[in-house]
KOLNU-610425 format. One record per atom (N, C-alpha, C, O): x, y, z. Coordinates in pm, whole numbers, plus 50000, padded with zeros to 5 digits. Atoms other than C-alpha are relative to their C-alpha. Example, Ala and Ser with C-alpha at 12.3 -4.5 7.8 and 13.67 -1.06 7.14 Angstrom:
2
500894988150000 512304955050780 500905012050000 501945011850066 499184988149994 513674989450714 499235010950073 499745022050090 
This chain:
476
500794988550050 235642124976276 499114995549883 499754987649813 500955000050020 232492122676091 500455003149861 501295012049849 499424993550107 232922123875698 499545012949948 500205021349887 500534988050036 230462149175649 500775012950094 500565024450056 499604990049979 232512169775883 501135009649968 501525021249977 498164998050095 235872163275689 499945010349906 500665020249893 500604990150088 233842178175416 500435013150026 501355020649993 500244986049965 232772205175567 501225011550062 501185023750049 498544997049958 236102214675714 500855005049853 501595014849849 499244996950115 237502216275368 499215005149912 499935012349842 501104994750068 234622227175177 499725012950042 499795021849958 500174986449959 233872256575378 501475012149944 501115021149867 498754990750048 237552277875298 499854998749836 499675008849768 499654999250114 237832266074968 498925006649902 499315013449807 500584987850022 234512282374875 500055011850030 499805021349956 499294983249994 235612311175035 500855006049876 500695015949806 498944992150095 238662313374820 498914999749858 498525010749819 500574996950118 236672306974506 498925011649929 498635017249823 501564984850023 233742332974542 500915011050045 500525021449992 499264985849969 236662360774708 500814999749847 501315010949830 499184998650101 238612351874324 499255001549916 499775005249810 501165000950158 235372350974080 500715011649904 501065022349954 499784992350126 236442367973749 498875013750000 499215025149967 501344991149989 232922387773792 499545007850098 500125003350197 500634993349855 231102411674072 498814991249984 498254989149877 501294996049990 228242401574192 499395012050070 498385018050034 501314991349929 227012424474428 501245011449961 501335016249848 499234990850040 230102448974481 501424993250051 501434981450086 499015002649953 233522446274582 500074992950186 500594982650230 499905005949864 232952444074972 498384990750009 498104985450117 501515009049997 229122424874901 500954986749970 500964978650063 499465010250067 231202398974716 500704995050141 500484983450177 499125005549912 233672397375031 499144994850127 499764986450192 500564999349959 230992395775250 498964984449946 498954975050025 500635014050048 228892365475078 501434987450024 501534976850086 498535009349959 232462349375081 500254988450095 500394976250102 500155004649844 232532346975418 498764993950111 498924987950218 501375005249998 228682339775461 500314986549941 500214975950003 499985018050029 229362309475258 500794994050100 500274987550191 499255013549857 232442291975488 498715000850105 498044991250143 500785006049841 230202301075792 498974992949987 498734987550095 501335008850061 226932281775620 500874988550019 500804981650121 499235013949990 229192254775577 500584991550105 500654979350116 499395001649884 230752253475865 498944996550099 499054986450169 500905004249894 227632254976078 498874989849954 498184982850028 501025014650059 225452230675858 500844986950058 500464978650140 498885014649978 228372203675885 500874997850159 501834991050196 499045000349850 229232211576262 501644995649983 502234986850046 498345008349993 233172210076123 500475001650129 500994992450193 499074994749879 234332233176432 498675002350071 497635000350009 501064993849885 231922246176754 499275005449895 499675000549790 501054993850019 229342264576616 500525014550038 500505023249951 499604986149873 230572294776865 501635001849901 501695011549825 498994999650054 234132289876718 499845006349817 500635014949777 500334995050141 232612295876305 500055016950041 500725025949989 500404985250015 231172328276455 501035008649997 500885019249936 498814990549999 234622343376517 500425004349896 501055014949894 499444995850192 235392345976129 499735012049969 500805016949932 499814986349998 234472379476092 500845007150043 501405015349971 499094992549910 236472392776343 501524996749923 502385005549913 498925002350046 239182378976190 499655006449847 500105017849848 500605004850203 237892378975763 499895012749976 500505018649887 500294981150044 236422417375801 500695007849977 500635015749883 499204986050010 239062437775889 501154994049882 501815001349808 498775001650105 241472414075670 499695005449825 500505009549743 500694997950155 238922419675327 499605018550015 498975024049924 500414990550022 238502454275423 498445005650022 498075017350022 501664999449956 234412447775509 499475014050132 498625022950136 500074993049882 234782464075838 501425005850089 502214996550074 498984997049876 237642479376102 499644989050104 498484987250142 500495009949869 237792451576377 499345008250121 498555001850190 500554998049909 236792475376624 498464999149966 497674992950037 501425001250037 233472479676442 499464986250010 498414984050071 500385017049961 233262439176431 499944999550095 498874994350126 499665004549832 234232437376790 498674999750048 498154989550093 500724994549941 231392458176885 498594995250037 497804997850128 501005012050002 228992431176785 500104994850123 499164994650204 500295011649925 230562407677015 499545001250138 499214993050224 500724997049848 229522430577296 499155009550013 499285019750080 500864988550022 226772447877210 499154993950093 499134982150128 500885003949906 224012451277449 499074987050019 498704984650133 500805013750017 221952417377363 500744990550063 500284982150140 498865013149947 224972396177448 499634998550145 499224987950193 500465000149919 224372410777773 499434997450095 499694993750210 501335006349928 221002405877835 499594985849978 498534980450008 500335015950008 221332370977745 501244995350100 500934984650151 499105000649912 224512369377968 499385002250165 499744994250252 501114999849897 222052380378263 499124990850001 498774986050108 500825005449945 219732360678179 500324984049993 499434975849971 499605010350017 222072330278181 500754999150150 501364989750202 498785000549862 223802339678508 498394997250074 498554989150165 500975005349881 219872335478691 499704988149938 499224979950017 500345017150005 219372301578477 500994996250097 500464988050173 498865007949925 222822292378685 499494995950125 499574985050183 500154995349806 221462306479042 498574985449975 498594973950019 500945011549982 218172286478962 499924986050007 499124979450072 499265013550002 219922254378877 500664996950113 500734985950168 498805008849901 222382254979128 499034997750159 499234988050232 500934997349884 219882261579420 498794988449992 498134982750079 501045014850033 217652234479256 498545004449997 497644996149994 501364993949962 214562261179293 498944995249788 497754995649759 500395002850124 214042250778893 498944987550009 497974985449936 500325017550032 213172212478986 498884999550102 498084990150096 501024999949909 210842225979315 498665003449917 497594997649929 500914997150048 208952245079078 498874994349880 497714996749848 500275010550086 208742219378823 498994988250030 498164982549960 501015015449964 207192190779039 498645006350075 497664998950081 500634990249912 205122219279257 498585000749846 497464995749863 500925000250123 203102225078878 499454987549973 498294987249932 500375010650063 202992188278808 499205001450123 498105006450100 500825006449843 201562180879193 498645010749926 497675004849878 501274992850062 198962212479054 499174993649924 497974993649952 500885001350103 197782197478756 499394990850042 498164992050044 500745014849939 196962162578902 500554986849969 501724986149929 498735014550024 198022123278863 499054991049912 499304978949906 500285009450077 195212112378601 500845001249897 501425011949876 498314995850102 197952103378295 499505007249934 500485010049864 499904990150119 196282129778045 500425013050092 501075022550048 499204986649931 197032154778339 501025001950042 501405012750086 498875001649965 199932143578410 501055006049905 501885014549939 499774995550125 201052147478041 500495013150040 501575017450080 500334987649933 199612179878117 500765007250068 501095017650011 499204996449843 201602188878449 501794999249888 502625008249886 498284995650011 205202179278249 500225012749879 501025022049884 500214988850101 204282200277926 499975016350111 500795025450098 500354987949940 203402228678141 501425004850137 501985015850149 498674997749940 206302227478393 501295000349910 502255006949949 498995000850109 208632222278114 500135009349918 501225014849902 499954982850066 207612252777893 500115010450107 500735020050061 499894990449916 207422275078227 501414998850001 501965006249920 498335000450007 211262266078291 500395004249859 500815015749876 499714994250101 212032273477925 499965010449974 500755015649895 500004981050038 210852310377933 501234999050056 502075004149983 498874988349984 213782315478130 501384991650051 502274997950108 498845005350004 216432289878158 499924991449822 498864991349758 499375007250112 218172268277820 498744987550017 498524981850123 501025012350037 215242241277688 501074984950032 500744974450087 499035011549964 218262217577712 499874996650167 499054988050197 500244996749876 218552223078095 498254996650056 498124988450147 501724998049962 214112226678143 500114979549935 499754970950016 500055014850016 214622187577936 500374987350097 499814976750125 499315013349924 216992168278149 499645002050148 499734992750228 501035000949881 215182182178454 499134992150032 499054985650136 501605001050048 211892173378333 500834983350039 500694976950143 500125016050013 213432137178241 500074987850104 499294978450092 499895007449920 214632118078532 498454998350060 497914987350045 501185001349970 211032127578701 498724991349933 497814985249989 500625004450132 209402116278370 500524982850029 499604976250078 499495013850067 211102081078320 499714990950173 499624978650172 500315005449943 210372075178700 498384997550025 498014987550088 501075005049987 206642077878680 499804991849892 498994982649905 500275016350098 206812055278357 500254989050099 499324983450157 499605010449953 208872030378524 498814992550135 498904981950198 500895007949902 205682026678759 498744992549929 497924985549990 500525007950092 203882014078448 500894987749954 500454977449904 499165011350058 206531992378363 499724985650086 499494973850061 499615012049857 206791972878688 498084998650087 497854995550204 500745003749891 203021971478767 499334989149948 499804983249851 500405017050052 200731939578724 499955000649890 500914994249846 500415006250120 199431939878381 501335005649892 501265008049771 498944999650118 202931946678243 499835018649912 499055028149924 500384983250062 203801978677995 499564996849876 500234991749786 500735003050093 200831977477772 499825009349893 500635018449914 500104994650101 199841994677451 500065015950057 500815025250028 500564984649924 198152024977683 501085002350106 501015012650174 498944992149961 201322026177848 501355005749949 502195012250011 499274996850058 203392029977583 499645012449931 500425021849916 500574987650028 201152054377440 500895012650148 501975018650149 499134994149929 201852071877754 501095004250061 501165013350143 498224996949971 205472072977809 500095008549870 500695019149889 499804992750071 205242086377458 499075008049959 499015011249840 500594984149976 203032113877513 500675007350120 500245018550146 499714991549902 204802125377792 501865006549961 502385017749968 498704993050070 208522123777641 500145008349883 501065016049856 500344987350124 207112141577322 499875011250067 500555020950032 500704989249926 205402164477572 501355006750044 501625018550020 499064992749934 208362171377737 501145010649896 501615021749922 498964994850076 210712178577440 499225013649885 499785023949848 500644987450042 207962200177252 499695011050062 499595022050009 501114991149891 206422217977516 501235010650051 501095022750069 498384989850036 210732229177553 500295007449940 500845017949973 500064987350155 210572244877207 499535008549993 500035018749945 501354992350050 207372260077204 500255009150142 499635019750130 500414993949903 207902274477571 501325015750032 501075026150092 498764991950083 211672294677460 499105010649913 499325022749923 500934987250104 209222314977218 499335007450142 498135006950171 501154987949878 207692336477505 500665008650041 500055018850074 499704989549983 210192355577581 501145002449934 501424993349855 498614992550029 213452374377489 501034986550031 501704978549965 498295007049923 215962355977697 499614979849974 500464971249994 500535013350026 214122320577615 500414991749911 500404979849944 499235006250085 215762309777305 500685010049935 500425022149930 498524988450061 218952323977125 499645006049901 500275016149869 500414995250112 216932329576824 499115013950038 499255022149947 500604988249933 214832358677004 501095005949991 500845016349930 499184989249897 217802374977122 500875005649837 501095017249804 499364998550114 219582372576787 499125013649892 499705022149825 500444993050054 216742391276637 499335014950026 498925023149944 500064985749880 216062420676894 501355006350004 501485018150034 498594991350000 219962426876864 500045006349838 500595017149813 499674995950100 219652428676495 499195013749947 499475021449856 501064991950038 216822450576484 500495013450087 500065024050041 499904992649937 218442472676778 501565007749885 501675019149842 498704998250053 222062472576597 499875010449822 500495019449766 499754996750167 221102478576226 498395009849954 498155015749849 501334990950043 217432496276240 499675009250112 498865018350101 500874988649891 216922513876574 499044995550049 498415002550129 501425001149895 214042493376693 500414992750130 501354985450161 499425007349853 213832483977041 498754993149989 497794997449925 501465007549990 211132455377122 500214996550155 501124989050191 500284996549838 210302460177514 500014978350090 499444968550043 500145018949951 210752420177741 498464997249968 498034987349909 501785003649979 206432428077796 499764999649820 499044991249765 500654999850125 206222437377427 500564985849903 499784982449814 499935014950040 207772402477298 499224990650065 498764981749994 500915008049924 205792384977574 498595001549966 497884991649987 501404995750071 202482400177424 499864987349918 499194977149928 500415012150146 202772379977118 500734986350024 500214976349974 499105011549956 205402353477247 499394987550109 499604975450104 500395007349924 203522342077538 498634992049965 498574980149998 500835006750044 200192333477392 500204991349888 499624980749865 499875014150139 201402316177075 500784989450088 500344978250060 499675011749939 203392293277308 499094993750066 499144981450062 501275009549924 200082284177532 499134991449886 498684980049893 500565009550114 198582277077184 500464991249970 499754981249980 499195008050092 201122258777014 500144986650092 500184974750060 499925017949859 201412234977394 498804998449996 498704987150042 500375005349982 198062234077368 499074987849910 498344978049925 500385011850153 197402219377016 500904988550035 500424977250021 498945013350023 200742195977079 498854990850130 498024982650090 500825007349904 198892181877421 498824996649943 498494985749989 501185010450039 195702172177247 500494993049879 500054981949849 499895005650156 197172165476901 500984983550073 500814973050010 499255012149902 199532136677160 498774992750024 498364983449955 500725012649934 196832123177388 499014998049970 498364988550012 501825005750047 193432128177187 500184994449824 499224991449753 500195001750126 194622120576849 501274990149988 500894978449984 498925011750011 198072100276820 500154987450083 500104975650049 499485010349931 199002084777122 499064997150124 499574995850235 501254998749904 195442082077324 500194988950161 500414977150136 500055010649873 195552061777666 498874995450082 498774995650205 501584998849918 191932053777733 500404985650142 501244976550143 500435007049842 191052035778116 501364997350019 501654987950093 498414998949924 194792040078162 499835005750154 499585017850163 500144997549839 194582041778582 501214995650095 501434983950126 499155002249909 197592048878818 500095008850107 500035020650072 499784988749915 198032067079120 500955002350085 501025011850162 498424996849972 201552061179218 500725012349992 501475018550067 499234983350067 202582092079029 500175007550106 501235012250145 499414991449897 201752109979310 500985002150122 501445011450188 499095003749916 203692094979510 501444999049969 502304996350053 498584999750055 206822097079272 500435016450055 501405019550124 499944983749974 206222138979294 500635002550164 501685006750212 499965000749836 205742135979668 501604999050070 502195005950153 498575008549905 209172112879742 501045014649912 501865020349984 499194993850086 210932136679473 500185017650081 501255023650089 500104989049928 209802169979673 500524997550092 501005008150130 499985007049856 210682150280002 501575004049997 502235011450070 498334994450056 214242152179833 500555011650029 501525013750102 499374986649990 214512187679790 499945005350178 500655014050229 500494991749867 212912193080168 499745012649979 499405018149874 500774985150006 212102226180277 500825010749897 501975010549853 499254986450117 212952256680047 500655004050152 500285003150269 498654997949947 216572269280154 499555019249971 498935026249890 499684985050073 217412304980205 500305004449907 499915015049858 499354993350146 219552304279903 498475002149892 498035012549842 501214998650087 216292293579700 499165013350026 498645019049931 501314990250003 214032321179844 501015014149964 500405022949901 499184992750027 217172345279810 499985003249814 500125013549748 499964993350153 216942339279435 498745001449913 498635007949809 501314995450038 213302336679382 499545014750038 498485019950004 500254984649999 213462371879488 500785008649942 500435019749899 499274996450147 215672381079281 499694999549893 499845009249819 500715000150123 214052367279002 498865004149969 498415005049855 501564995450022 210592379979093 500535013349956 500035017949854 499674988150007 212442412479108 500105007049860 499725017449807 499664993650165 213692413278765 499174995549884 499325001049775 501235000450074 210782398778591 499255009550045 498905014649939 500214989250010 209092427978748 500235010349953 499355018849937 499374989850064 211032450078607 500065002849848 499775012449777 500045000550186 211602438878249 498214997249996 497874996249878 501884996850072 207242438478229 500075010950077 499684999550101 500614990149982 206782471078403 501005014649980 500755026150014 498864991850012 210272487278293 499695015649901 500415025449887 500704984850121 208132515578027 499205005050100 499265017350098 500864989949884 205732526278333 501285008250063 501395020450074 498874998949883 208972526578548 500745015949948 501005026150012 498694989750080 211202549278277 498965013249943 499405023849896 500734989849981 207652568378259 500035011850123 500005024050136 500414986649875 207372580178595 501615008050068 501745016050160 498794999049940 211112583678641 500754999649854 501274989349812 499664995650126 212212598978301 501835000249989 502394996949884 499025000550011 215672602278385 500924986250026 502134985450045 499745015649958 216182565678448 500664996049958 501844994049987 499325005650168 216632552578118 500114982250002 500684975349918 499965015550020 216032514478230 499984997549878 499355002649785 500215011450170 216752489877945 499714986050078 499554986450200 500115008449988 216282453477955 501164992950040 501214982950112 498385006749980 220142446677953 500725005850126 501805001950169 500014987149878 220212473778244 499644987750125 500324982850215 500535009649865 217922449978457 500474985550017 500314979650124 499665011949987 219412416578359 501685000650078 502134992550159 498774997149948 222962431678436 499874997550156 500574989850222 500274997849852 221412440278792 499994985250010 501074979550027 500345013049952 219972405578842 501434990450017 501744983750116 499005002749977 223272395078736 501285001550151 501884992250203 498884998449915 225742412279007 498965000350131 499394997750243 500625008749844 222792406879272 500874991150026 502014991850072 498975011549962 223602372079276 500964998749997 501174987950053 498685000849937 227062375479293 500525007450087 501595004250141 499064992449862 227792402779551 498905004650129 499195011150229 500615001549894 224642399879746 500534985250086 500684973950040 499705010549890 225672379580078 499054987150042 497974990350090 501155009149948 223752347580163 500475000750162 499645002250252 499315001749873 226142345380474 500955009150044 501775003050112 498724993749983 228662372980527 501014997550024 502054996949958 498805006249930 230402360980806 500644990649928 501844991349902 498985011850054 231352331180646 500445000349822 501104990949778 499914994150104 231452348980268 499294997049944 499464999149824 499995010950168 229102326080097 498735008749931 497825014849988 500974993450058 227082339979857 499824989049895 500694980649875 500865009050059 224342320779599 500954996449873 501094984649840 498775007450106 227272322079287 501155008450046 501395019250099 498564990350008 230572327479268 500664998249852 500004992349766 499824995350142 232582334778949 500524983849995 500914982749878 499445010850070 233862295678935 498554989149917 498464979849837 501775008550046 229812284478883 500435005149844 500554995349771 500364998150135 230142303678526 500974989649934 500204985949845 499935008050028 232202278778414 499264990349928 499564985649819 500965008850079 229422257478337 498745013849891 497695010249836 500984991850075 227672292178152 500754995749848 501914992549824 499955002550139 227162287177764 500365013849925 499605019949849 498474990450025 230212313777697 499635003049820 499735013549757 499625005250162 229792298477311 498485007049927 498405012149815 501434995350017 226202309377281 500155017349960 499585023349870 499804986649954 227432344877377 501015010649873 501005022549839 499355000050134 229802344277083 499264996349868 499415004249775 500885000550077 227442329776857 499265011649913 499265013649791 500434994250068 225312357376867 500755014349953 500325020949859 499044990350065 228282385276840 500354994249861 500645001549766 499545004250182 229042363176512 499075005349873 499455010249767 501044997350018 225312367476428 500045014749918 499755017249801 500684985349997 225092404776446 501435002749918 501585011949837 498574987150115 228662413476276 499724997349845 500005004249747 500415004650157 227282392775975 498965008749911 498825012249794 501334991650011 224302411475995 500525013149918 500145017149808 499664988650017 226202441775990 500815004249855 500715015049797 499435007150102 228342427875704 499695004849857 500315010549767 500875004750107 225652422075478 499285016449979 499025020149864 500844985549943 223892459575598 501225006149895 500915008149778 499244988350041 227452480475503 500414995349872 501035004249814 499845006950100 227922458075207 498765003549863 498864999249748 500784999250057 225172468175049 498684984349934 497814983949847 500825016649997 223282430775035 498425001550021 497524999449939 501554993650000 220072442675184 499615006249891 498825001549809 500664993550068 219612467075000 499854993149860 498754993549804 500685008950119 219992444074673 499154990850029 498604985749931 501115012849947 217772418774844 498475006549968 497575000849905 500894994349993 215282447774898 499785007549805 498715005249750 500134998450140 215602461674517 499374990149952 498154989649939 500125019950088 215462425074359 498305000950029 497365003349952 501605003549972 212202419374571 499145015649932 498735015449816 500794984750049 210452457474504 499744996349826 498614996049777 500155000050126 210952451674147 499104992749903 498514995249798 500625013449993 209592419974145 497865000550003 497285011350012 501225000850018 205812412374126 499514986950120 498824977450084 500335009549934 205392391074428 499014998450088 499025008650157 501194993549877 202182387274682 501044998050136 501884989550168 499834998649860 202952397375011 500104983350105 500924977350174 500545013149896 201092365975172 501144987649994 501914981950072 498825014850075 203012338374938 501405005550063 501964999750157 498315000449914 206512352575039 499804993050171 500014981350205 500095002649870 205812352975414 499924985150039 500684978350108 500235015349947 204122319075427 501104992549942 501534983450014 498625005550028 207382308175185 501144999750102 501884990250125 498684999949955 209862321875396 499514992050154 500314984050201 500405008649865 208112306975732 500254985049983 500814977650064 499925015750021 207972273575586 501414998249973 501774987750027 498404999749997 211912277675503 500554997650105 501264988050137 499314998549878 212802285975789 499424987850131 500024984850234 500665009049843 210712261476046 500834983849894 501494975849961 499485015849988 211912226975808 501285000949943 501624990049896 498814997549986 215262239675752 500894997750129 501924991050142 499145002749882 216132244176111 499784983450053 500704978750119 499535010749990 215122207576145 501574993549966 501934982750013 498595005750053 218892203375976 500915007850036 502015005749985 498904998549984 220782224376126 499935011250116 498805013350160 500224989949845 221442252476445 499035008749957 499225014149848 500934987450024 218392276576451 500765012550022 500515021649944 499294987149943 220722303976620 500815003549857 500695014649806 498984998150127 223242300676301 498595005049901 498405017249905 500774996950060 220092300976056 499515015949998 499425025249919 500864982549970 218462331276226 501175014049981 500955025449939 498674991950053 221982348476194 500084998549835 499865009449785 499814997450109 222452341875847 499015004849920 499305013549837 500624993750056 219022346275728 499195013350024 498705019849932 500854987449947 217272376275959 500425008949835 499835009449727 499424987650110 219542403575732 499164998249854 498575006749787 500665001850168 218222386175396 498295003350047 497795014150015 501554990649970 214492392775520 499905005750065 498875003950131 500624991649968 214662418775659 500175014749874 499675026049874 500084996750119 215802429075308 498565001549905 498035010749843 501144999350096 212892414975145 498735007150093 497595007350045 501264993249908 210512432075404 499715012249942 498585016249917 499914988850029 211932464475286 499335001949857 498455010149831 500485002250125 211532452374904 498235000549997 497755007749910 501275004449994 207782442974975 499775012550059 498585009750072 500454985449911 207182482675176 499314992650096 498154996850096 500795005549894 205842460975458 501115004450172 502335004650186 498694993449835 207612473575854 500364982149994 499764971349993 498995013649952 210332447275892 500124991450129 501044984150167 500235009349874 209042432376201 498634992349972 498304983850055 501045003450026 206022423076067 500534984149906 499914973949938 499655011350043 207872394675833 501264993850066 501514982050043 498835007649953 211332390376049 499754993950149 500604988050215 500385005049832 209162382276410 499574986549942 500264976949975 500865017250005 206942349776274 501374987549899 501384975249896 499415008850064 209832338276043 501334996850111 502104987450091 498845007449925 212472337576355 499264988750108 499734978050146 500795009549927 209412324276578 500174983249936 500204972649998 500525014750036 209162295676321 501304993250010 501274982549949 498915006750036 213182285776373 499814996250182 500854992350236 499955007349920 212062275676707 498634988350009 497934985850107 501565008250031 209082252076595 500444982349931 499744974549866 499455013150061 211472219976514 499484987550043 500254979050086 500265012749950 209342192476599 500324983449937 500064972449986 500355014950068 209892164476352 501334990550035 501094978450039 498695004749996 213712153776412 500624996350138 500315004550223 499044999949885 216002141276707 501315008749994 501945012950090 499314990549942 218352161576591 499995013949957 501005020849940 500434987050001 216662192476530 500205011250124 500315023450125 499774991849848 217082203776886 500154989850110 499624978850126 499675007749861 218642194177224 498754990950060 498704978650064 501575010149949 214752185277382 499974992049895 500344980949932 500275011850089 214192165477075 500984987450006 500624976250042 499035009849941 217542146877094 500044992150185 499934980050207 500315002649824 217362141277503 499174992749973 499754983349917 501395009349965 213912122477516 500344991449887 500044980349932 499935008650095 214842103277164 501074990850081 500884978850066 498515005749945 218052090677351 499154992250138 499884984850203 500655007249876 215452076377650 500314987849981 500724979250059 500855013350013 214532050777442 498874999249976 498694989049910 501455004749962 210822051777478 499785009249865 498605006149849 500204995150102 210672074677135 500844994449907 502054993749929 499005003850111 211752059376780 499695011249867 498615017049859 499794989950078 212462082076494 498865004449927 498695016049891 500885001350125 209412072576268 498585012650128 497825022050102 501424995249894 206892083276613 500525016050007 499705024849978 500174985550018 208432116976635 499515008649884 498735018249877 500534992350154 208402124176244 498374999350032 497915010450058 500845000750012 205132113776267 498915009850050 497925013749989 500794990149856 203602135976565 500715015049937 499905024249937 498674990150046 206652163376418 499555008049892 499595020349887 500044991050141 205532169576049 498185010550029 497905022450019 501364992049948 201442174476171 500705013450080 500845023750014 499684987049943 202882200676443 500765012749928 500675024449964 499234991150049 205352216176189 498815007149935 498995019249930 500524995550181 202752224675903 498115007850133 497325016250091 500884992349889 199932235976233 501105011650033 500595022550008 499264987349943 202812261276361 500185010349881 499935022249896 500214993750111 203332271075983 499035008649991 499195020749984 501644995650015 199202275775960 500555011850120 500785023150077 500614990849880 199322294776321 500325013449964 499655023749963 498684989850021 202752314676221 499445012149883 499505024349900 500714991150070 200842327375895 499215010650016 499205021749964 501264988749985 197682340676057 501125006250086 501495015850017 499444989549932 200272357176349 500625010349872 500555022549886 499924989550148 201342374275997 499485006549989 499695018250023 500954989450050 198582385375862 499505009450105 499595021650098 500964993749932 196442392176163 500475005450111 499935016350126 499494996949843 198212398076521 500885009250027 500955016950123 498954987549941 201292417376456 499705013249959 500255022850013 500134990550066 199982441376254 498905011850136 498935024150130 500694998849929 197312446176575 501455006450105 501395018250141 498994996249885 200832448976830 500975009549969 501315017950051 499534994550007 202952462976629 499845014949896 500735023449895 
């Protein structure tokens, strides 16, 4: 075990006990118990002592023992509707994986874009963020990679050896792949855990609902931006590949499709399924218009999508259908807990009175609007370089959406661009799974990501600002 985790293992409780014994209040009796327990879990999830998923349970246990909450009220977190709809939309990443319709659609985009290498680039960035809206960036990476490392390997092995402009290109395309992961999770709801974390907190503790189409508004275009600054800021400015000429590639796509053969029933079984319920979550406010007694939600339609695939028949006679309950097994269970940890903290910090001193403190205060925002964005985007974005966005949403209140500004206006920016980790390998994956190739060394990493961080910063000032205020 890792010393920093020994640490953290022992470091985390024993600040507990010391801040639950202080001689002094700070905030109040249950604020105090409440920061307490905020500290171990900081500690705990900075220093990975235990799971990540395992920290989040401390409430459930810590609340009802300090008096913070009744466990049922904690509980309620761990299954509040968000869990849900990220539970849906983890049971069609499964169906898509297991059916392999993820890896058709993947090489089907690359074959689109074309086989000169800046389009190629091109083709994995762009298949790689499409898989990310709606399966795990981890998952959309190690897809992406095998395909990836075989059209290098046709630079490696051809006459003039692997030259400058092909090293360039292997590392524009494994950057490509692991950014283009990050940036492509921001588009929707169910895309990265940090979305979902902050649509539950906002549903749980304020009453707002934010619609799948109405996150995709602002979610989907800042991700086409953000892939399409990383794709030139790669192949026209860092890692350029001029009279670089191969046309093998296509022939890697080709043999790789040849693989899958023809689309399977199961595949078209769940591409209709999935068209189904992406229809639904973008046209689900017309839908609950014309059909008032409806009451679709988002967690409504992912549920559906959910028990489709498991009790729609592929085969009757012979029983088989596209999952069965031993596939979840491989579902990210821990994720699901995570964000129930998330939201009871939230809630924590809410009945504790914490916000509201967050929001006092700031009001009182003499601060500009702009400077906070662009502060807390920049916090939050080279912070999560060091440690889980999902934990981050749990511990800090509650504190700004404090200071939102402090500042009289609507609390979506500063808690949307500052959770956007905890998925914007480009500079680190181990900032995020895609970043780690492609560093672990080989063909990326630490100094070439920082390098390509800090430019993209401090551009998503810039972008994240103006979506501040100028865009949400337009949506929302």
């Amino acid at each position: 075990m890792e010393l920093s985790k020994k640490l953290g293992l022992i470091v985390g409780p024993i600040l507990f006990l010391i801040l639950i014994n202080l001689p002094i209040e700070l905030v109040s009796e249950k604020g105090d118990a409440v920061i307490a327990v905020a500290a171990w879990m900081l500690i705990w999830w900075i220093a990975e002592a235990v799971s990540i998923s395992v920290t989040a349970l401390l409430p459930l246990l810590l609340f009802p023992l300090l008096k913070i909450l009744p466990i049922a009220d904690v509980g309620a977190n761990y299954g509040s509707p968000i869990v849900f709809l990220f539970f849906g939309g983890f049971v069609m990443a499964l169906a898509l994986e297991k059916v392999n319709l993820h890896k058709r659609i993947a090489l089907n985009i690359i074959k689109l874009t074309g086989t000169t290498p800046n389009k190629v680039v091109l083709g994995f960035m762009i298949a790689t963020a499409s898989l990310s809206m709606w399966i795990s960036n981890t998952a959309s990476t190690v897809v992406m990679l095998p395909i990836a490392l075989s059209v290098i390997n046709l630079l490696i092995d051809d006459e003039d050896g692997f030259t400058k402009n092909d090293k360039n290109f292997a590392l524009s395309v494994m950057l490509g792949i692991a950014f283009s992961a990050n940036a492509g999770g921001i588009a929707t709801v169910i895309g990265t855990p940090p979305n979902s974390i902050l649509i539950g907190l906002l549903e749980n503790e304020y009453n707002i609902q934010i619609s799948f189409l109405k996150w995709m508004t602002l979610g989907l275009p800042f991700s086409i931006v953000m892939i399409t600054i990383t794709y030139l800021v790669l192949v026209k400015w860092m890692f350029p590949n001029k009279d670089l000429k191969f046309n093998a590639s296509k022939e890697v796509i080709q043999i790789e499709l040849k693989k899958l053969g023809a689309t399977s029933g199961k595949e078209k079984m769940v591409l209709i399924i999935f068209g189904v319920t992406v229809f639904l979550w973008i046209f689900r406010t017309l839908i609950n218009s014309i059909f008032p007694t409806l009451g679709l939600s988002d967690t409504m339609i992912s549920i559906f999508a959910a028990i489709a695939l498991f009790a729609i028949p592929y085969n009757i006679k012979k029983g088989d259908f596209i999952i069965n309950w031993k596939d979840t097994s491989k579902l990210a269970w821990g994720i699901l807990i995570l964000f129930g940890g998330g939201l009871a903290l939230a809630k924590g910090m809410s009945v504790s009175g914490i916000v509201d001193l967050v929001a006092n403190a700031i009001a009182s205060s003499d601060i500009s609007i702009l400077l906070t925002a662009s502060l807390l964005i920049l916090l939050m985007l080279f912070m999560t370089e060091l440690m889980s974005n999902v934990a981050l966005v749990a511990v800090l949403a509650p504190v700004v959406a404090g200071i939102a209140i402090g500042l009289e500004i609507p609390i979506l206006y500063l808690l949307i661009p500052v959770t956007m920016a905890s998925s914007c980790a480009f500079m680190l390998p181990m900032a995020t799974p895609p970043n780690a994956i492609v560093f672990a190739s080989g063909y990326v060394k630490v100094p070439q990501m920082a390098r390509v990493g800090i430019i993209l961080n401090l551009i998503a910063v810039a972008l994240l600002i103006f979506v501040f000032q100028f865009i949400i205020p337009l949506l929302f």
